[in-house]
MDTraj code that builds the backbone (N, CA, C; nanometers):
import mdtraj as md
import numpy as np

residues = "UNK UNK UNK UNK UNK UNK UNK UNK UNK UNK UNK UNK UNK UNK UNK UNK UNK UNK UNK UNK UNK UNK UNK UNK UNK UNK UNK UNK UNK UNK UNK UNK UNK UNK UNK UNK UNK UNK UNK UNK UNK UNK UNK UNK UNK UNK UNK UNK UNK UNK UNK UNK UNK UNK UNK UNK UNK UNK UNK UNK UNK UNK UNK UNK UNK UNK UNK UNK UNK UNK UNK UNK UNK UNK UNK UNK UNK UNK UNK UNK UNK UNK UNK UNK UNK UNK UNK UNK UNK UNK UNK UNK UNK UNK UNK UNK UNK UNK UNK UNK UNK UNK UNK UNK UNK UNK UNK UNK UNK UNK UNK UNK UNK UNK UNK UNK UNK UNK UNK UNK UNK UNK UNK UNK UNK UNK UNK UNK UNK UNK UNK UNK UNK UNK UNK UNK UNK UNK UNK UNK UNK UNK UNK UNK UNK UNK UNK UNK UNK UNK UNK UNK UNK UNK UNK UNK UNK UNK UNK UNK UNK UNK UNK UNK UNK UNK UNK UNK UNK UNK UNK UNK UNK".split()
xyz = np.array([
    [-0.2139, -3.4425, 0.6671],
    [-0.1079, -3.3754, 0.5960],
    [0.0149, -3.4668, 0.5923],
    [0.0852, -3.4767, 0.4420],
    [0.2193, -3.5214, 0.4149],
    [0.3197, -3.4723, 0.4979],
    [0.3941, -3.4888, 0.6004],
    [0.5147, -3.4196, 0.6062],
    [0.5868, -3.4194, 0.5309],
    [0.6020, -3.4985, 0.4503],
    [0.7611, -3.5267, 0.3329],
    [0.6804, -3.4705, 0.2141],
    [0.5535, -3.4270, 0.1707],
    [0.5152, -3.3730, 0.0879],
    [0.5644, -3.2477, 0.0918],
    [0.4887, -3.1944, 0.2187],
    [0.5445, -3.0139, 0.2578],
    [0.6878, -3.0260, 0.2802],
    [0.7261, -3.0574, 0.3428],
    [0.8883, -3.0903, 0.3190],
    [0.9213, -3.0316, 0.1642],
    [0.8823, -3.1654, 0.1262],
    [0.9581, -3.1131, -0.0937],
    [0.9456, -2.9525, -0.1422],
    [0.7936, -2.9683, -0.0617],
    [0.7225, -2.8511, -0.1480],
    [0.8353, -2.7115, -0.1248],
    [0.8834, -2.7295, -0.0080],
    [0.9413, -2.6520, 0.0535],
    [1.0610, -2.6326, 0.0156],
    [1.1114, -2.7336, 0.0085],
    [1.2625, -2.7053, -0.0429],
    [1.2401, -2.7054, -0.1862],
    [1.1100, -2.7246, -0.2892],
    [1.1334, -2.6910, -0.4336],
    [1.1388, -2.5331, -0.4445],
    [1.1136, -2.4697, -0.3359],
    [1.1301, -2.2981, -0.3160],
    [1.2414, -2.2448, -0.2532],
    [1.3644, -2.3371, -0.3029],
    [1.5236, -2.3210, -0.2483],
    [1.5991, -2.2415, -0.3426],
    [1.5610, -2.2300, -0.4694],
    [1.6525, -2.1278, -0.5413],
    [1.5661, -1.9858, -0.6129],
    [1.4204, -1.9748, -0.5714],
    [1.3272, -1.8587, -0.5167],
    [1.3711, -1.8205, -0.4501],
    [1.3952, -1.9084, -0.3274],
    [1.3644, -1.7996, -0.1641],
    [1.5465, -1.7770, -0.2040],
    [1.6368, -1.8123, -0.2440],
    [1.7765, -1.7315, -0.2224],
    [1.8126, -1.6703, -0.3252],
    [1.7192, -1.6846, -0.4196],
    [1.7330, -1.5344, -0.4903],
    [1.6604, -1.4109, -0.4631],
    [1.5888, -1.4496, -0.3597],
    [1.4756, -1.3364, -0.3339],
    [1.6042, -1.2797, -0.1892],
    [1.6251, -1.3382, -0.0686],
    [1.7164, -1.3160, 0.0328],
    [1.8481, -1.2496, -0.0545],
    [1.9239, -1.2897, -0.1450],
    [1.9943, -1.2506, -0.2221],
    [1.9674, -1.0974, -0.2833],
    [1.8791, -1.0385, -0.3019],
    [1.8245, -0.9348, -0.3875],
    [1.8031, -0.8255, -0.2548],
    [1.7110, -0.9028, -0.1515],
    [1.6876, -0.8209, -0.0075],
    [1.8663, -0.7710, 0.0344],
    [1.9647, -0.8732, 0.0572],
    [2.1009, -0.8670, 0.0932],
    [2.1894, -0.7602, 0.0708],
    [2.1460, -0.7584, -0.1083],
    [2.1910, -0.6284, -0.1579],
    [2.1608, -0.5092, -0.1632],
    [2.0683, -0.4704, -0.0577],
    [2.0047, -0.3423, -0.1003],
    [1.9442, -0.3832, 0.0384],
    [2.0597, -0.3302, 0.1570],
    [1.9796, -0.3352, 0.2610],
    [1.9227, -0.1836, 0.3287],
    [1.8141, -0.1883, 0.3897],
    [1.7369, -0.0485, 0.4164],
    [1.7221, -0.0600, 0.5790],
    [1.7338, 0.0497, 0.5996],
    [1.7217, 0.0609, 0.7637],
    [1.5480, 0.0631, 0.7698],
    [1.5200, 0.0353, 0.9305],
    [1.4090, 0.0467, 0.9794],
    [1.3332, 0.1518, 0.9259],
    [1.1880, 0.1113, 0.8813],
    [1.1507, 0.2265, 0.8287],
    [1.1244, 0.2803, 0.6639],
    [1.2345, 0.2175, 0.6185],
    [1.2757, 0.2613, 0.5007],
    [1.2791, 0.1127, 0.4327],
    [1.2320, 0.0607, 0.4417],
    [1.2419, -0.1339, 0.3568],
    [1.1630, -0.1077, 0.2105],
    [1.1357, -0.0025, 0.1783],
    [1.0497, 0.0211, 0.0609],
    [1.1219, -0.1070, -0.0947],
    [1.1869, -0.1608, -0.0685],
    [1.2534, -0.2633, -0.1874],
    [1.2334, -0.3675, -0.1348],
    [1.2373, -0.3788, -0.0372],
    [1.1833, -0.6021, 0.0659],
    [1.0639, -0.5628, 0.0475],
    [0.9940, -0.4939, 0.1605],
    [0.8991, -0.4991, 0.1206],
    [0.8070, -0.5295, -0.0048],
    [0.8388, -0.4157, -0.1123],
    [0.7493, -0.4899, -0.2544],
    [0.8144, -0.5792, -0.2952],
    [0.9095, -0.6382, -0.2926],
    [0.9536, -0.7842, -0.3520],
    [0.8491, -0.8918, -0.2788],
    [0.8539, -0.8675, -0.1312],
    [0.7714, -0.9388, -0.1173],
    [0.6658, -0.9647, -0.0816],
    [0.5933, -0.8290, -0.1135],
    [0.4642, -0.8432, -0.1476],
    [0.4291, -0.8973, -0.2672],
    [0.4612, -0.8374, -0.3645],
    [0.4941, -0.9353, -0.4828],
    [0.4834, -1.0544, -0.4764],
    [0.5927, -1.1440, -0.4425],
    [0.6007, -1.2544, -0.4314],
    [0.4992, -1.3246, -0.3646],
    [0.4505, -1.2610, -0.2224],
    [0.3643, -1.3362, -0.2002],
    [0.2407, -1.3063, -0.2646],
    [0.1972, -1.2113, -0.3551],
    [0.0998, -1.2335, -0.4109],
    [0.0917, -1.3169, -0.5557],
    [0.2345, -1.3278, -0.5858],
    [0.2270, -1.4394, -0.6803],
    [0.1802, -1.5809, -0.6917],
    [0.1646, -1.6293, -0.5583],
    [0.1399, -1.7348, -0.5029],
    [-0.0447, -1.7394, -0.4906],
    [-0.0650, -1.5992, -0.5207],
    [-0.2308, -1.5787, -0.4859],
    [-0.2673, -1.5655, -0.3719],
    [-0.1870, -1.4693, -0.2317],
    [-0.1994, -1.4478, -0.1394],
    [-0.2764, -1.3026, -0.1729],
    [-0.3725, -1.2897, -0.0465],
    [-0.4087, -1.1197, -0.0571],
    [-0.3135, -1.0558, -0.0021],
    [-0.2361, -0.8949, -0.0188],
    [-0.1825, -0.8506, 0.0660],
    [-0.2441, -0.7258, 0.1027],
    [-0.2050, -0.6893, 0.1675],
    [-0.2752, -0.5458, 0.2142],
    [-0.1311, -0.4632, 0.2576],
    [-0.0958, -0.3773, 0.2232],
    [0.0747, -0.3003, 0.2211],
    [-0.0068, -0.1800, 0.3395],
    [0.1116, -0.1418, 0.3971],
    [0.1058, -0.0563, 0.5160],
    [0.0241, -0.0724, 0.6341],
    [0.0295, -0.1952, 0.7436],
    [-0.0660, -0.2195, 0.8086],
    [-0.0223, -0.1233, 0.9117],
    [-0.0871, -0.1397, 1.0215],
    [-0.0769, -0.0685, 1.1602],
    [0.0198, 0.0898, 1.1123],
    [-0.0375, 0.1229, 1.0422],
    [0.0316, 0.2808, 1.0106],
    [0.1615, 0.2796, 0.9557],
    [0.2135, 0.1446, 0.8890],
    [0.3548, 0.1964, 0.9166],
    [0.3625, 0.1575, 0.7445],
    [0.4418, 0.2708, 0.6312],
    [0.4181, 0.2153, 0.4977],
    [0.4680, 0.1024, 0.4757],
    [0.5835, 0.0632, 0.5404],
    [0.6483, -0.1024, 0.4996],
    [0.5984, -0.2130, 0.5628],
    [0.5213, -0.2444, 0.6518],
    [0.4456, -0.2867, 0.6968],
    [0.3314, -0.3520, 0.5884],
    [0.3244, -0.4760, 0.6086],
    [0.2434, -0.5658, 0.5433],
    [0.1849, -0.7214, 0.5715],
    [0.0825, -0.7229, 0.5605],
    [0.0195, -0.8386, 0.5745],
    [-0.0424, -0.9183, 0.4605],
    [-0.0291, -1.0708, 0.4267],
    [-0.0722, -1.1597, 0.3285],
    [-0.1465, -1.2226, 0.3582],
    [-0.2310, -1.2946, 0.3340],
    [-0.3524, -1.3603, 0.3437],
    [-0.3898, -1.4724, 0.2699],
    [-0.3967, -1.6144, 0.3177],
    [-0.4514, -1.7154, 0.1826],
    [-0.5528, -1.7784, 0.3085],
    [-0.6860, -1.8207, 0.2674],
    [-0.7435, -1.8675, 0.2730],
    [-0.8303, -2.0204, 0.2347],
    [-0.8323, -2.0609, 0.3804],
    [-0.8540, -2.2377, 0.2875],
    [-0.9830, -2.2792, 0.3024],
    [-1.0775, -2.2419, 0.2636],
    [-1.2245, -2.2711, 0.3345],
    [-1.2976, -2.1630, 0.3946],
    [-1.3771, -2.2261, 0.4902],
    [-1.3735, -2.1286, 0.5717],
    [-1.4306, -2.1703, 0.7279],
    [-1.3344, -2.0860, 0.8172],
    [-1.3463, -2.1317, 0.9412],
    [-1.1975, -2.1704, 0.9965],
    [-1.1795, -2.2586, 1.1597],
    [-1.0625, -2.3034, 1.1154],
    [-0.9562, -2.2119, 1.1736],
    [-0.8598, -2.2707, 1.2442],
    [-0.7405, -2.1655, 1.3416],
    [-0.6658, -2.0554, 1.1658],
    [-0.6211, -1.9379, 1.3031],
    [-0.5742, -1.8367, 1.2072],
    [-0.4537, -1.8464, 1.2246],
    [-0.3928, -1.9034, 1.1458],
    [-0.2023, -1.9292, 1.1906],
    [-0.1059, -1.8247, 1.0932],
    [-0.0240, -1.7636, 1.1874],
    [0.0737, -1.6374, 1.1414],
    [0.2124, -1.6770, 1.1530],
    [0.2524, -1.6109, 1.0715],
    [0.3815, -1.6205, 1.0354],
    [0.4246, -1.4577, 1.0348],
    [0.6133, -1.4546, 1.0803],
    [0.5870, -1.3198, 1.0513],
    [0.7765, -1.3067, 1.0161],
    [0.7728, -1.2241, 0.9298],
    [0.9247, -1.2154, 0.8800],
    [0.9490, -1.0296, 0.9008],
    [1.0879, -1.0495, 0.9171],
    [1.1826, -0.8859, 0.9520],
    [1.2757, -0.8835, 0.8017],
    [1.3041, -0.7602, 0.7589],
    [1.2961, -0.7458, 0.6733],
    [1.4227, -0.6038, 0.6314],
    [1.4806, -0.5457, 0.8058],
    [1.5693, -0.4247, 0.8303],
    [1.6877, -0.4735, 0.8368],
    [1.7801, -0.3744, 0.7917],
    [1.8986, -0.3995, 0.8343],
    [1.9803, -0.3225, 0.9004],
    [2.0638, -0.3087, 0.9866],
    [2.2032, -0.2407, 1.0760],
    [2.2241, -0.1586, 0.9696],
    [2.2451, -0.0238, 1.0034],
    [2.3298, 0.1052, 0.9480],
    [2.4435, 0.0482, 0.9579],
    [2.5153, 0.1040, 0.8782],
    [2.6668, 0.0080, 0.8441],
    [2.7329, -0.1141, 0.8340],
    [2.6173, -0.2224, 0.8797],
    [2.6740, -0.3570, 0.8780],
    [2.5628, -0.4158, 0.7755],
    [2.4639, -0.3893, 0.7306],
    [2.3803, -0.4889, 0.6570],
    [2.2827, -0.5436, 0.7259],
    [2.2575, -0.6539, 0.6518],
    [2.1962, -0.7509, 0.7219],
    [2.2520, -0.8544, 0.7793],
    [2.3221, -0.7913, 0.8834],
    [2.4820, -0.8813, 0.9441],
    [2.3594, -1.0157, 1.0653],
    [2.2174, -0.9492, 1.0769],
    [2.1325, -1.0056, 1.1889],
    [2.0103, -1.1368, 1.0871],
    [2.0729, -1.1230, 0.9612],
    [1.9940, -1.2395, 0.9380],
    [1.8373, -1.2096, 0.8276],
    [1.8043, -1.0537, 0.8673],
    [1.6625, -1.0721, 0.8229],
    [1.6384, -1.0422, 0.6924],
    [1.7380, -1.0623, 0.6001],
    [1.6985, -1.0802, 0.4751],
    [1.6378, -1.2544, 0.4074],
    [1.7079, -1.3018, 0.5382],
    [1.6601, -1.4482, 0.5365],
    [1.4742, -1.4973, 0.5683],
    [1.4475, -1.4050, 0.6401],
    [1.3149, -1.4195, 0.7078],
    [1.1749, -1.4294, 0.6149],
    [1.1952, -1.2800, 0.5202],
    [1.0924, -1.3219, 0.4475],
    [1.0802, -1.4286, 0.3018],
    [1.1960, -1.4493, 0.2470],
    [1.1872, -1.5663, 0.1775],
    [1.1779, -1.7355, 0.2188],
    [1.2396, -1.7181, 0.3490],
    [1.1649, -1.8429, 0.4298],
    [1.0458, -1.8422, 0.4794],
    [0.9803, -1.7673, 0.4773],
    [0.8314, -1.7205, 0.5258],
    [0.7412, -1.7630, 0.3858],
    [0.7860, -1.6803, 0.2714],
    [0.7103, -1.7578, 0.1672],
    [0.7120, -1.8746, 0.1872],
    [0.8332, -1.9472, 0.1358],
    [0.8377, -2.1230, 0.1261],
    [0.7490, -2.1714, 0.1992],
    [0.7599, -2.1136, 0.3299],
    [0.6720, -2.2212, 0.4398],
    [0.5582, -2.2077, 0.4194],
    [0.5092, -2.0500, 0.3536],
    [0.3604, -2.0355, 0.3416],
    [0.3078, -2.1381, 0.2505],
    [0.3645, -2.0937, 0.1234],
    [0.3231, -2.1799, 0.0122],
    [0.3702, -2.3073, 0.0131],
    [0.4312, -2.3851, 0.0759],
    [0.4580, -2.5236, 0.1696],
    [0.3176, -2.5097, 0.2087],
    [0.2917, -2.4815, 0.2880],
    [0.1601, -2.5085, 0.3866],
    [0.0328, -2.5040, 0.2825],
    [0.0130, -2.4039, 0.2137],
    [-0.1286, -2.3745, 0.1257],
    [-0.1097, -2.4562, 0.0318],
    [-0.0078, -2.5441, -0.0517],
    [-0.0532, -2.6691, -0.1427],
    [-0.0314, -2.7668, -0.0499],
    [0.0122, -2.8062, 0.0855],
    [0.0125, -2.9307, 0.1356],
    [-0.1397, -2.9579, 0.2030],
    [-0.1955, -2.8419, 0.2636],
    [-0.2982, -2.9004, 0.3471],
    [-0.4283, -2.8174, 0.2929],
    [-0.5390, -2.9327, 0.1860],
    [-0.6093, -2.8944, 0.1624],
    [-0.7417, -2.9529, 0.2221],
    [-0.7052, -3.0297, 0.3128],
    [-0.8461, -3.1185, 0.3649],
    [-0.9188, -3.0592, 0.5009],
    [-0.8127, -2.9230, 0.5670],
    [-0.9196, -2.8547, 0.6653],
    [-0.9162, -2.7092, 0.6227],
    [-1.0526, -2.6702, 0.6992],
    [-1.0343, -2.4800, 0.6764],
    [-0.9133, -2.4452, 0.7519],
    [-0.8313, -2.3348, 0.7543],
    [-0.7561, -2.2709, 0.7956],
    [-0.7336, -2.0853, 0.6895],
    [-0.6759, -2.0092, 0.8342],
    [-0.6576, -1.8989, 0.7147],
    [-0.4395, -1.8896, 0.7716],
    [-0.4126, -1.8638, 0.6636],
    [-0.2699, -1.8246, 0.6842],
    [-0.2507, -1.6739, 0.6362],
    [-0.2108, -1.6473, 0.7690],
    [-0.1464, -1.4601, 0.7637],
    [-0.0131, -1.4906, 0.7795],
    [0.0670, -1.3650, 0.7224],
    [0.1745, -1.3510, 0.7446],
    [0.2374, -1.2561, 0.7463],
    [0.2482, -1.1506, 0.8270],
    [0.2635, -0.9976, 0.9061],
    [0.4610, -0.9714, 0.8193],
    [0.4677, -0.8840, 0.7574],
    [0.5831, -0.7955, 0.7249],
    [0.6158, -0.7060, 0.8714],
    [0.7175, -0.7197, 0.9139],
    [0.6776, -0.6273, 1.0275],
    [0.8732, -0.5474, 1.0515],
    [0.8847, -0.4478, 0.9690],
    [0.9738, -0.3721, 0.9428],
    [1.0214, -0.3064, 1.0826],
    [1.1885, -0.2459, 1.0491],
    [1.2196, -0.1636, 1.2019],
    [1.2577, -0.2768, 1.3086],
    [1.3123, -0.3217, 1.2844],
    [1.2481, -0.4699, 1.4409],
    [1.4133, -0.4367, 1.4551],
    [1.5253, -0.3656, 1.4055],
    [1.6700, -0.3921, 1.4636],
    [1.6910, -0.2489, 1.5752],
    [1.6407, -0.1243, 1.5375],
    [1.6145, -0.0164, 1.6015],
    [1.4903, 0.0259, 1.6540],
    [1.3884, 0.0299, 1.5871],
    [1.2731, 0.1334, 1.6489],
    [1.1482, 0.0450, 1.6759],
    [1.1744, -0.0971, 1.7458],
    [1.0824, -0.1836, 1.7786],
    [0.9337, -0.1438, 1.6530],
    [0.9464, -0.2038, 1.5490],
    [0.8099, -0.1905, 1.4538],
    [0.7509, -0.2736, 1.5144],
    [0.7045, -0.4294, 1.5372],
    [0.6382, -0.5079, 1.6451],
    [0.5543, -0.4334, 1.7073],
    [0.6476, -0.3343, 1.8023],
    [0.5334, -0.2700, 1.9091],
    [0.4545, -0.1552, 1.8766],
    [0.4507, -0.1451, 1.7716],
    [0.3984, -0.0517, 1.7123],
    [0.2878, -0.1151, 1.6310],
    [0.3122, -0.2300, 1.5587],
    [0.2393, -0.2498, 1.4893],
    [0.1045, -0.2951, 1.6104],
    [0.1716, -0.3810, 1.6749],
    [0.0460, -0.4364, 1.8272],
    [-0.0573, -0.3234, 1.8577],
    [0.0899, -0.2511, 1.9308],
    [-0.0488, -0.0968, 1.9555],
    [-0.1584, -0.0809, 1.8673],
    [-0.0779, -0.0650, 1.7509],
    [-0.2403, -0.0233, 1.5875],
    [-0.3041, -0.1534, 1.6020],
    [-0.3172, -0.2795, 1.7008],
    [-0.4390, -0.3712, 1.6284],
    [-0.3602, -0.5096, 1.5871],
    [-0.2452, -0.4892, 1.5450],
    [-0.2104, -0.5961, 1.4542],
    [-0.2015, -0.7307, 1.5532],
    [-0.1947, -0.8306, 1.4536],
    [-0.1835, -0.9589, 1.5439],
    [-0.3145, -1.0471, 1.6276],
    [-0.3469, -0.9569, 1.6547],
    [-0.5112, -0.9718, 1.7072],
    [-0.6083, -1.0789, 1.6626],
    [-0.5687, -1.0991, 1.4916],
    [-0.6411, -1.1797, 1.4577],
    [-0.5597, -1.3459, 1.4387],
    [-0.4499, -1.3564, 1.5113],
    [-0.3909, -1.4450, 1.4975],
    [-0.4282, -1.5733, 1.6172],
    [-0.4544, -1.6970, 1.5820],
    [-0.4276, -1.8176, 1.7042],
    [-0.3345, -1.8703, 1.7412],
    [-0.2147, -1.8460, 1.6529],
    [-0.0877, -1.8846, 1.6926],
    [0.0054, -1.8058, 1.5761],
    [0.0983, -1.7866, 1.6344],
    [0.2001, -1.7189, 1.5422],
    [0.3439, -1.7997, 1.6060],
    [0.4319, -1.7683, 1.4800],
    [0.5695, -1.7940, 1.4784],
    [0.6376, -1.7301, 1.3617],
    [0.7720, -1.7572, 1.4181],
    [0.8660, -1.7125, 1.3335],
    [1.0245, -1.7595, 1.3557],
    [1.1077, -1.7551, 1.2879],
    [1.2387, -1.7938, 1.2895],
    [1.3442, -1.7070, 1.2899],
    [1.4490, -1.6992, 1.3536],
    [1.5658, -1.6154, 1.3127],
    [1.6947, -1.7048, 1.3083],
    [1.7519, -1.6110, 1.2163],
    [1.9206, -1.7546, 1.1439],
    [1.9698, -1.6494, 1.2473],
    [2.0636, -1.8076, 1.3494],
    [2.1991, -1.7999, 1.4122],
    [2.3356, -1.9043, 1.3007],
    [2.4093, -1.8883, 1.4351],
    [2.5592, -1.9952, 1.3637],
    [2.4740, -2.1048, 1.4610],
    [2.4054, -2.1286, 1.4665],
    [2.3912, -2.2985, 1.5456],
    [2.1962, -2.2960, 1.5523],
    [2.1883, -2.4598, 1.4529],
    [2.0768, -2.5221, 1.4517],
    [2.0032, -2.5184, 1.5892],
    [1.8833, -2.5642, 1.5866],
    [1.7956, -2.5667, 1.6604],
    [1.6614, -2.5231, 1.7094],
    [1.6175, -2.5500, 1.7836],
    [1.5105, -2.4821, 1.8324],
    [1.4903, -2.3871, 1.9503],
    [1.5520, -2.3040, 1.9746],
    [1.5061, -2.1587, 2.0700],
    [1.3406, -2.2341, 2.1744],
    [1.4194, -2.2139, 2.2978],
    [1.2464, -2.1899, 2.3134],
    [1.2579, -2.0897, 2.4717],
    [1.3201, -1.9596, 2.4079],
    [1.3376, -1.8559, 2.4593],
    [1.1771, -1.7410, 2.4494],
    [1.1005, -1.7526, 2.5521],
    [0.9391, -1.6631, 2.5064],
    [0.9536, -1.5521, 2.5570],
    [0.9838, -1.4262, 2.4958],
    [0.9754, -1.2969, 2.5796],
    [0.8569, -1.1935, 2.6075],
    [0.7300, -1.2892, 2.5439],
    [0.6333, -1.2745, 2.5039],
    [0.5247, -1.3427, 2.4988],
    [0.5110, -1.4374, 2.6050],
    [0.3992, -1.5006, 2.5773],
    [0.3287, -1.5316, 2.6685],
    [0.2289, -1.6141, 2.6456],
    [0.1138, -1.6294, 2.7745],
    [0.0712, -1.7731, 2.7395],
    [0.0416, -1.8614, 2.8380],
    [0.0217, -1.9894, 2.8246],
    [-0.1602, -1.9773, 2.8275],
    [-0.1565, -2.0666, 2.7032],
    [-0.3034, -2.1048, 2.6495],
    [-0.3367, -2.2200, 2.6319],
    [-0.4688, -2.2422, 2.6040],
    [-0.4928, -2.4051, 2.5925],
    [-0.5928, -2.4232, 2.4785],
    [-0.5972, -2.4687, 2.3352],
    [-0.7246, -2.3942, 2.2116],
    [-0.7384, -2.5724, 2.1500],
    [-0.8834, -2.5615, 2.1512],
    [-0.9151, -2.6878, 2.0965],
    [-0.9581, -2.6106, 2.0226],
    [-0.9383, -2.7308, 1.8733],
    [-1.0369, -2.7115, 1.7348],
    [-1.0851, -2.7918, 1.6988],
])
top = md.Topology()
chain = top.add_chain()
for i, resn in enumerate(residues, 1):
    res = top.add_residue(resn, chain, resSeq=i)
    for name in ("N", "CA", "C"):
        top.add_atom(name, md.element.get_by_symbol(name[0]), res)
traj = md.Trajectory(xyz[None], top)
């Protein structure tokens, strides 16, 4: 794989992904209630020719995408928030999440076509009040993942490597 390929690819989805964050911004929905992020970006990611499947682990805003490269091959997840604060917005960032989640997807599915891999990428609504995450886990979700990540915008670059959640593994492929 190119890095400076996926790189481009990525930033040629710079005035997509902030008109899509832009559209989420304005019309922010509390936990629960994301019924407008949500289909934008389900949408979107099925524009790209992702499968989605809308309402996973019981919850209607809740969603998962799917592209497939072959077959076989680690299952790598991605996962974007999508709620915002009663009275403040999306003062926490996550209108940013799922349009950077596309880019990177579709970054990733035209850069690397020479191994199998499947790319998921979990909608996972509620995450500022009513923990959706743990809800979605309970129903199953995630399960089928080998590695997951995700990002959240602060005022300062970097890399977090804060785990409140994890378990040390070791996965050859």
């Amino acid at each position: 794989m190119d890095k400076k390929r996926l790189f481009a690819l990525i930033d040629s989805m710079a005035e997509e992904a902030a008109t899509i964050a832009d559209r989420i911004y304005d019309k922010p929905e509390l936990g629960f209630q994301e019924y407008f992020a949500s289909a934008l970006l389900k949408k979107s990611f099925q524009g790209y020719g992702f499968t989605v499947e809308q309402g996973v682990g019981g919850i209607k805003t809740a969603f998962r995408a799917e592209w497939k490269n072959g077959i076989g091959g680690p299952v790598i997840g991605l996962i974007c928030e999508y709620d915002a604060l009663e009275g403040l917005g999306h003062a926490c960032g996550h209108h940013l999440q799922g349009p950077a989640s596309l880019a990177a997807a579709v970054g990733l599915k035209e850069a690397i076509k020479e191994i199998p891999y499947t790319l998921v990428i979990y909608g996972t609504p509620a995450e500022e009040n009513h923990g959706g995450k743990i809800k979605m886990i309970d129903a199953g979700c995630f399960r089928d993942l080998d590695l997951v990540m995700m990002f959240h915008s602060g005022y300062e670059g970097g890399v977090c490597e804060q785990y409140l959640a994890s378990l040390n593994r070791k996965f050859q492929f």
